[in-house]
N, C-alpha and C positions, 0 to 999 in steps of 0.2 A: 620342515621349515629350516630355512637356510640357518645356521648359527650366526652369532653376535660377538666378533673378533676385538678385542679392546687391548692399548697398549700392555692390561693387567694380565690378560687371561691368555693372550696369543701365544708365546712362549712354552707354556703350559701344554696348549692345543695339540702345537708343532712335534714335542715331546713324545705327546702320546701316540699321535701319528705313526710314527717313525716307529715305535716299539710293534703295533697293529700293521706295520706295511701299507696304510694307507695313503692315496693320494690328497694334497689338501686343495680345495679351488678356493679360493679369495680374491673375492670381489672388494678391489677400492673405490669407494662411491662418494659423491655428498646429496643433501638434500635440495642442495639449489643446481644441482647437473644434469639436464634434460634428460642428454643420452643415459644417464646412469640412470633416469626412470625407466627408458627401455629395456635397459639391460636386466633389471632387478627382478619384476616377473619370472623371466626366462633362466636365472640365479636360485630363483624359488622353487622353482618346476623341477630342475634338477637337482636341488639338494632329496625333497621329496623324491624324485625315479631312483636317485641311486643313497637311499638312506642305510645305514648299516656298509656300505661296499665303498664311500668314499667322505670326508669332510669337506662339509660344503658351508661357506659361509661372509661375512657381508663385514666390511671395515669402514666407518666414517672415517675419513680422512680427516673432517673440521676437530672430530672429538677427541683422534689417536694420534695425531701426530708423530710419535714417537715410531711408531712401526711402518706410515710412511715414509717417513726420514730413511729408515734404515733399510728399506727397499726400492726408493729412490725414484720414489711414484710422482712425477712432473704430470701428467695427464692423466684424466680418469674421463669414461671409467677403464681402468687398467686391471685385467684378469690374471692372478699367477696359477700356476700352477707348482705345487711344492711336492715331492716325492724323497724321506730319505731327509729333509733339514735342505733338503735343496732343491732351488729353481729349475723345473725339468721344460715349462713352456709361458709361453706369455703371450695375453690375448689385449692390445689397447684399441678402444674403441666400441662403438654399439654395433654385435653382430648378430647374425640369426643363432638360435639356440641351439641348431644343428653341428656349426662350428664349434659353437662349447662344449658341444657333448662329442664333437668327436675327440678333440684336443683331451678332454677328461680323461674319455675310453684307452686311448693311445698309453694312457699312462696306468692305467692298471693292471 
């Protein structure tokens, strides 16, 4: 199950990350964004394939504001990819799961 990013806990996450050498994927979504239904399942799927090997997880834009601010998310839904406290790729738009999961792989 993909994790649950809030202005509170992301920081934190990012943190831990970095210490594990893991990659983060964050998904910026809302509830009222089509595309970001499509995109979510396939958010899901992969957090599950690759559990333990990379952080996978899901940011409301309406409820965090703060962390969209500060990564400058104009469009959703907008994929980062984080490696290291830094932006290594970026996914905007609804795409097939295969793209995400290469863009993931690429980075671990």
């Amino acid at each position: 199950m993909a994790l649950e990013f809030t202005d509170a806990n992301f920081e934190e996450i990012l943190a831990e990350s970095t210490k594990s050498d893991q990659v983060v994927m964050v998904d910026f979504w809302a509830v009222w964004c089509g595309p970001c239904r499509m995109v979510g399942p396939r958010v899901e799927e992969l957090a599950s394939d690759y559990e333990g090997k990379a952080l996978i997880g899901k940011v409301d834009v309406d409820s965090n504001p703060e962390i969209s601010a500060k990564y400058g998310i104009r469009s959703i839904p907008t994929i980062l990819f984080i490696k290291n406290g830094e932006i290594v790729d970026k996914q905007v738009g609804a795409v097939p799961k295969a793209v995400l999961e290469k863009k993931l792989t690429a980075q671990m």
